[in-house]
C-alpha positions in Angstrom: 26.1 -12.8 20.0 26.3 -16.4 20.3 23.7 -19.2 19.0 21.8 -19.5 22.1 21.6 -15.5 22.4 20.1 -15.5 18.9 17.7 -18.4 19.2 16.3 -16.4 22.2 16.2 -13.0 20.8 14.6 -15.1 17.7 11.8 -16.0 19.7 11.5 -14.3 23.1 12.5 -10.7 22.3 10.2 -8.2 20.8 12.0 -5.7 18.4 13.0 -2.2 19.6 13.1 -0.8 16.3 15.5 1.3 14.3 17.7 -2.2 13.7 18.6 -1.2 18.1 19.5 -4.6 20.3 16.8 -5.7 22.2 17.4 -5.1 26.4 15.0 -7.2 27.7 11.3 -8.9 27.2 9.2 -6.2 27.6 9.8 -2.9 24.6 9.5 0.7 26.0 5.6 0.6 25.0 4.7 -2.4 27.2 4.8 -5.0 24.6 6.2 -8.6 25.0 6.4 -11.8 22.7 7.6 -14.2 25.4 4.3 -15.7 27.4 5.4 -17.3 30.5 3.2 -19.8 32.6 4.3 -21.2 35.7 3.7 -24.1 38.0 5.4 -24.6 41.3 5.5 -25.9 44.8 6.0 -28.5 43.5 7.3 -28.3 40.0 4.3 -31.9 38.6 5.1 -31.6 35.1 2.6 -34.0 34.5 -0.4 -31.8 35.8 1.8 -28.8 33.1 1.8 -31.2 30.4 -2.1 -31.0 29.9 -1.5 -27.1 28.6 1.2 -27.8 26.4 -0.6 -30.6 24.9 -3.9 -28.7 24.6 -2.3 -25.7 23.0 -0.9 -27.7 20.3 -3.9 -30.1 20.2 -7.0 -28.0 21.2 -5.8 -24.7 19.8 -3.3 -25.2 16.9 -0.4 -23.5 18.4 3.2 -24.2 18.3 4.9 -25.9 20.5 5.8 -23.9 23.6 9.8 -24.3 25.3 9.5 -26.2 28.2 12.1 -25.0 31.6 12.7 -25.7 34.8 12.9 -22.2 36.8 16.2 -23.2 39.0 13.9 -22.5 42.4 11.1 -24.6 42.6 8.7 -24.4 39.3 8.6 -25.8 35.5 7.8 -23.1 32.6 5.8 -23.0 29.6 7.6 -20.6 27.3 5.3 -19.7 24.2 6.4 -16.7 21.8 4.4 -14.8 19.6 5.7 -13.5 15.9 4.4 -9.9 16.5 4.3 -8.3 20.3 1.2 -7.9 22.5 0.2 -5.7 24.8 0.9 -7.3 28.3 -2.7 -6.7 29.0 -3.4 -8.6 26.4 -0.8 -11.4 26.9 -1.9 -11.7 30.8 -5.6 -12.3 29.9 -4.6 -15.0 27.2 -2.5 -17.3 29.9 -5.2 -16.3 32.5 -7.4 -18.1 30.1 -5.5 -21.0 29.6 -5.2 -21.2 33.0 -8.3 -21.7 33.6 -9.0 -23.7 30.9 -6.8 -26.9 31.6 -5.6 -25.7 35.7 -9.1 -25.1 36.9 -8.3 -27.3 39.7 -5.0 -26.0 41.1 -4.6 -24.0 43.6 -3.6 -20.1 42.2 -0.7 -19.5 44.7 0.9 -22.3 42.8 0.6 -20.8 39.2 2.3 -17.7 38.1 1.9 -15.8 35.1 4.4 -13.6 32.9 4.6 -10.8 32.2 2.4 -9.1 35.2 1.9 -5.8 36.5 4.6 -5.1 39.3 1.9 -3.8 42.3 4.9 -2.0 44.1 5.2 0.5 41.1 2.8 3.6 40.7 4.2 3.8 37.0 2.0 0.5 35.9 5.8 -1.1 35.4 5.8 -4.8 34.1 7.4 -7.6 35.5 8.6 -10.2 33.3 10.6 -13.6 33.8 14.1 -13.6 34.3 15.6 -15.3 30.7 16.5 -18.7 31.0 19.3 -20.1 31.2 20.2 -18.1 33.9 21.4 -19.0 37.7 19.1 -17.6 40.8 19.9 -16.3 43.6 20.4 -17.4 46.5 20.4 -21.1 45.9 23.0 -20.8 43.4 21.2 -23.5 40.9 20.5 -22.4 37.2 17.4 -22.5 35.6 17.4 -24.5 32.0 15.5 -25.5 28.9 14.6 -29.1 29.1 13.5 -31.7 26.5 10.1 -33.3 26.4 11.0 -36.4 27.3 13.5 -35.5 30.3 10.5 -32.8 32.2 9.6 -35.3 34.7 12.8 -35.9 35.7 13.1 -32.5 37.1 9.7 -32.5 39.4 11.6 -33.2 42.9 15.0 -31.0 41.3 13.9 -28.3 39.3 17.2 -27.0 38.2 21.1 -27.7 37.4 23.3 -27.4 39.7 26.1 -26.1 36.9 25.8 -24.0 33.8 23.5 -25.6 31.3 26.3 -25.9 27.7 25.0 -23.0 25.0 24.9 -25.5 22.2 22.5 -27.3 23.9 20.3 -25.1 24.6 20.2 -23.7 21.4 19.3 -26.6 20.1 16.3 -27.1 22.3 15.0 -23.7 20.9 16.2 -24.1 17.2 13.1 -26.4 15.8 10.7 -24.2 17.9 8.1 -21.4 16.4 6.5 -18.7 17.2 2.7 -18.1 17.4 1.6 -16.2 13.9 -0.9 -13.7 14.1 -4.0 -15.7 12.4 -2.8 -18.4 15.2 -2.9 -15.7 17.6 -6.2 -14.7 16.8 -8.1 -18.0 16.5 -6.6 -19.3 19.8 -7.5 -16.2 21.4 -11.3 -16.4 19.8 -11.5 -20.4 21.3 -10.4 -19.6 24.4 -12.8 -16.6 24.8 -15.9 -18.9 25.8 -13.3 -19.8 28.8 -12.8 -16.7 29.4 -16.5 -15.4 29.8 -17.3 -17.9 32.0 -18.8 -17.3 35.6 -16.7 -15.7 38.1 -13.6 -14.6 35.2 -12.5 -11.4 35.3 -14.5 -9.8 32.3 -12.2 -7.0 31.9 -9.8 -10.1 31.0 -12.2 -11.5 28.7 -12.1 -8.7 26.5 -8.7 -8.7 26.2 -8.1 -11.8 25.5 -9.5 -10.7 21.6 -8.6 -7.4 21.7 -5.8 -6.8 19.1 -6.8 -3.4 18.7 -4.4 -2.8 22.0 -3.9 -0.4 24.8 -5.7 3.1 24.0 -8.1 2.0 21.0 -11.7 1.1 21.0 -11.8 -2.3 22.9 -14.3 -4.8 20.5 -17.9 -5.6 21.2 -16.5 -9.2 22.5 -20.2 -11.1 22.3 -20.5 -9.8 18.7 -17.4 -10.1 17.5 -15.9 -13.3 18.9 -19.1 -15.1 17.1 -18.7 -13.9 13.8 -14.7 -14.5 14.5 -15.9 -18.2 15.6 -18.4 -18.5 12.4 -15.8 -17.0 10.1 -13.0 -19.8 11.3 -15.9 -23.0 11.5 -16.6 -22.0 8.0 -13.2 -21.6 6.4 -12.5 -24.3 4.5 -8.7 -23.4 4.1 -8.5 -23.7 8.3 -7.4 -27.1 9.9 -10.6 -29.4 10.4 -9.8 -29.9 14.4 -9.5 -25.9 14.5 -12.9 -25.8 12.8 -14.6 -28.1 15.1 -13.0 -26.4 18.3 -14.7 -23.0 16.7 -18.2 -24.9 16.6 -18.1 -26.4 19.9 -16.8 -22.9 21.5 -20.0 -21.4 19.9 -22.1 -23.6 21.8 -21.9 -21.5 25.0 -22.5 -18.3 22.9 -26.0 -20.6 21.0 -28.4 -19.2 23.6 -27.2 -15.3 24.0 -28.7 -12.3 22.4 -27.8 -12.0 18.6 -25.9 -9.6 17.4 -28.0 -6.3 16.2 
């Protein structure tokens, strides 16, 4: 395994257990820790930008890789430190979705992993890891810099194998989502979520980490005293704690909890 392979498997690949190698992004039990959103046709990394600012500065997250897909889009890349459902993952980019891309059209977003429609086995489709070169154009998709996104909106893509030291690099100083970052994005973006014409099976997952086949939470109840519990920790960033009162705000006028 080479540096890049390991930085990727560090953050991307969820654990198959039993010290095995991992084969791909999605474990035999559905779970992924590689959250992939998309924006194509065309690849504006300036519109992208506003969610990989806002997930640092609006929910506290790490930053997410940033790629160009080799085809025609530029990728978010966020990883978690312990696997979700993919339920549970699509719900949570659904959410940011709509949170910072209300205005674009949906053909032009994609989000990974998804349910694969043409399977009656409820099979998930996933990303294809990046680097990697696409077919049939021939270009490779590659992790980019920052500072060098924009420069990829009319060319999304190398025309030549990205170098592995490079790349490993890019991914070297990034992090993964921890759980308690997990859970308090999930419970800010929740309000988003619930919002008129959302899909409210989507809602619920967003905050469910009880995961496929368990009692899904009360979300009304539950995401306020989650919301409380985070304004009111003093041991909680203050710009988290503020975000946590003003997502509240929406929830001011609803029926208490019993």
């Amino acid at each position: 395994m080479n540096r890049l392979q390991a930085e990727f498997q560090r953050l991307y690949t969820p654990d198959s257990g039993h010290g095995a190698a991992p084969s791909g992004l999605v474990d035999a039990q559905g779970k992924v820790r590689a959250l992939v959103l998309e924006l194509a046709r065309p690849a504006d990394w300036e519109v992208l930008a506003k969610v990989w600012q806002g997930a640092q500065l609006d929910l506290g997250l790490p930053a997410p890789a940033i790629a160009v897909s080799g085809v025609d889009g530029v990728q978010l890349w966020f990883s978690l430190a312990e696997a979700v459902s993919a339920t549970q993952a699509q719900a949570f980019l659904a959410a940011l979705r709509l949170h910072y891309l209300p205005d674009v059209a949906p053909h032009r977003v994609a989000l990974m992993p998804a349910p694969d429609a043409s399977s009656p086995t409820g099979a998930v489709l996933h990303a294809r890891p990046v680097p990697a070169q696409q077919v049939p154009t021939g270009h490779w998709s590659v992790f980019v810099a920052p500072d060098l996104a924009p420069v990829f909106a009319d060319t999304p893509w190398l025309d030549s194998p990205p170098g592995d030291d490079g790349q490993a690099n890019l991914l070297r100083g990034l992090r993964s989502i921890t759980p308690a970052g997990w859970a308090t994005a999930c419970a800010l973006l929740l309000p988003v979520a619930q919002q008129p014409g959302a899909d409210s099976r989507s809602a619920s997952a967003v905050c469910d980490p009880a995961g496929p086949g368990q009692p899904p939470l009360a979300v009304g109840t539950d995401a306020r005293r989650f919301l409380l519990s985070v304004m009111n920790d003093h041991s909680v960033a203050l710009a988290l704690r503020i975000e946590a009162a003003k997502a509240l705000l929406p929830c001011a006028c609803g029926p208490r909890p019993p």
